[in-house]
C-alpha positions in Angstrom: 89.3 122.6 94.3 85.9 121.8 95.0 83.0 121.5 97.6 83.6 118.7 100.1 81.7 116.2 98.7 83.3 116.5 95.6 86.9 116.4 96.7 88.7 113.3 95.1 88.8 110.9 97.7 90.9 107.4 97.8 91.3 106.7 93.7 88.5 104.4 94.7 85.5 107.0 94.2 84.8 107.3 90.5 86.1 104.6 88.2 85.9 101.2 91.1 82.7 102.6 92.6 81.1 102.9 89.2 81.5 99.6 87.8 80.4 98.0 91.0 76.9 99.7 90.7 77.3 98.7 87.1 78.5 95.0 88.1 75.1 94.9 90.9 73.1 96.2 88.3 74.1 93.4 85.6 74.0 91.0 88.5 70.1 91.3 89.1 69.7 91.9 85.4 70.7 88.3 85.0 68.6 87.0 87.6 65.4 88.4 86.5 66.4 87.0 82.8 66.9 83.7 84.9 63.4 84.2 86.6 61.7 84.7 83.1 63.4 81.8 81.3 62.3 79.8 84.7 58.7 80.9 84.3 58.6 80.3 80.6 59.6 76.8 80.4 60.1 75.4 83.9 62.1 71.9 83.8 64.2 69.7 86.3 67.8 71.9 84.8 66.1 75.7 84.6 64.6 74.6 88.2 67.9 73.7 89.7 70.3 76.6 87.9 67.3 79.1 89.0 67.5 77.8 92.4 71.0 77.3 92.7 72.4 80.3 90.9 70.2 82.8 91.6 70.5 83.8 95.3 74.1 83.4 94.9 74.0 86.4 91.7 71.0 88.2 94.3 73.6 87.6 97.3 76.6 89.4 95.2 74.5 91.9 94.0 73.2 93.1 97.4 77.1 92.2 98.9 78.2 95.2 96.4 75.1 97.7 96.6 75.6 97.6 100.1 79.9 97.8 99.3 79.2 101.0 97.6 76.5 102.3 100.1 78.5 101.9 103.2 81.5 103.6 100.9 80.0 106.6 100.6 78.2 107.0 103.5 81.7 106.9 105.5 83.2 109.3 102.8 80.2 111.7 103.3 80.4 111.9 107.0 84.6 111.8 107.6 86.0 114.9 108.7 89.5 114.5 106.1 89.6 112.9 103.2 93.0 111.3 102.7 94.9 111.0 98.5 98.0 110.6 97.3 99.3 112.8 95.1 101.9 112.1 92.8 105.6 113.9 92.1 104.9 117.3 89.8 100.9 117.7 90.2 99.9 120.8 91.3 97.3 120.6 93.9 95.8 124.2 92.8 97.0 127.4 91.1 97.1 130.8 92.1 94.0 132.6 91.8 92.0 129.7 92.1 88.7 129.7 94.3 89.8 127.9 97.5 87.3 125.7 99.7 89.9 123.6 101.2 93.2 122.8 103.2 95.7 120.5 102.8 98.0 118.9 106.1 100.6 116.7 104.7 101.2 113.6 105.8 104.2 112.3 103.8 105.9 114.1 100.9 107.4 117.5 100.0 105.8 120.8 98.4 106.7 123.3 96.4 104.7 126.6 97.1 104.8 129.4 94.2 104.0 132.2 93.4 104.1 133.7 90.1 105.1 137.7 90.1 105.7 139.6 86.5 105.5 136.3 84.5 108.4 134.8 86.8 107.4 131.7 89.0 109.8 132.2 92.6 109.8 129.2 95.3 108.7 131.1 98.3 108.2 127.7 100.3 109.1 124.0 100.7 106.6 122.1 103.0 106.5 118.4 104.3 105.7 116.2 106.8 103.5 117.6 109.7 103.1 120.9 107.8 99.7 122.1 106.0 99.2 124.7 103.3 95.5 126.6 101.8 94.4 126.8 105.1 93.1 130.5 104.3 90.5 129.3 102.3 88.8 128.3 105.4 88.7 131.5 107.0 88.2 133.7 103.6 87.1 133.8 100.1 89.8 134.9 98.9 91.6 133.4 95.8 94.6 131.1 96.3 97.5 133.6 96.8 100.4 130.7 95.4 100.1 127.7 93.0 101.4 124.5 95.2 102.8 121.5 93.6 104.3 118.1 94.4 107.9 117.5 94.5 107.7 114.1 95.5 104.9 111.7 96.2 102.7 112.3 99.1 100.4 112.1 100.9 97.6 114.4 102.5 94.5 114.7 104.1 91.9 117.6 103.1 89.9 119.6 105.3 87.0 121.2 103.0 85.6 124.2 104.6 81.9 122.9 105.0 83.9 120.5 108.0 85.8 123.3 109.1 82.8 125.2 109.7 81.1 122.1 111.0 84.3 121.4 113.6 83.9 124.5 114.8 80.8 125.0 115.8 80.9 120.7 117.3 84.4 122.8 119.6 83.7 126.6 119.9 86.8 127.0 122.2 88.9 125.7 119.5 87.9 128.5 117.4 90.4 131.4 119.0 93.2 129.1 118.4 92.7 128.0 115.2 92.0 131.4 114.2 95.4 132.8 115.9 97.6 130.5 114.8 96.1 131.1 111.0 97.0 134.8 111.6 100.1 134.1 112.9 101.3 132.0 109.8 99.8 134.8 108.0 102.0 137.6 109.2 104.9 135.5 109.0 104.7 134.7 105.5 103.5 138.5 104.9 106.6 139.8 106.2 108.6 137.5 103.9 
């Protein structure tokens, strides 16, 4: 996965986000074309569509600048970002440089590990339970690919707001940091 501010957030990010910048950016395009053709030849109809049409393109164009703006401002400073993920994509593969965890919120997982060329199930997690939650705590790579059995839902945790959480709730730190030691001997032992 990636940094925090890079994790996919709400579908919306990318492709939406993009062509509303794009969309603003045509938007004021067409009002200074509408300001040149108004200085050029200036009559009763250029006079009324410049005066009529134009704050309303200047109104949508600031109405989605500022769409976008408060968008990613809210992304940047939430703790979790929440995405659906559909039925078979695997969320990340063994071995992979971790940054984030995952705490499901609807949906079933299949955790696996892959030993001597042989992928074995060594978990099925849903509702209410979280997996990659080492990567928080190490650098180590992932120890199991995860994948989606059915559609879900989840909400990330990248480690830059882990680190962040913690040092916002210092006393949370012992637990956290027990209970992902506990989970770790138990699946150890397995």
């Amino acid at each position: 996965m990636t940094k925090d501010a890079d994790v996919k957030p709400f579908k919306l990010n990318t492709v939406a986000t993009r062509m509303l910048l794009i969309g603003a950016q045509l938007l004021a395009l067409i009002i200074f074309i509408l300001a040149l053709q108004f200085l050029r030849r200036t009559t009763g109809g250029t006079l009324f569509l410049f005066s009529t049409i134009g704050p309303v393109l200047a109104m949508l164009a600031v109405l989605a600048t500022l769409g976008v703006a408060t968008y990613r401002f809210l992304r940047r400073h939430s703790l979790f970002v929440i995405e659906e993920i559909e039925p078979g994509e695997v969320v990340f593969r063994q071995g992979e440089e971790g940054d984030c965890a995952y705490f499901i919120h609807e949906g079933e997982f299949a955790v696996v590990r892959e030993e001597n060329g042989a992928e074995n199930v060594i978990a099925r997690l849903s509702n209410g339970q979280y997996f990659g939650e080492m990567a928080l705590i190490s650098d180590a790579p992932r120890n199991a690919t995860v994948r989606a059995v059915t559609p879900a839902k989840v909400a990330i945790l990248g480690k830059a707001n882990f680190l962040t959480m913690l040092k916002v709730m210092p006393v949370t730190q012992q637990d956290i940091m027990k209970r992902v030691g506990e989970r770790a001997m138990r699946h150890s032992a397995k």
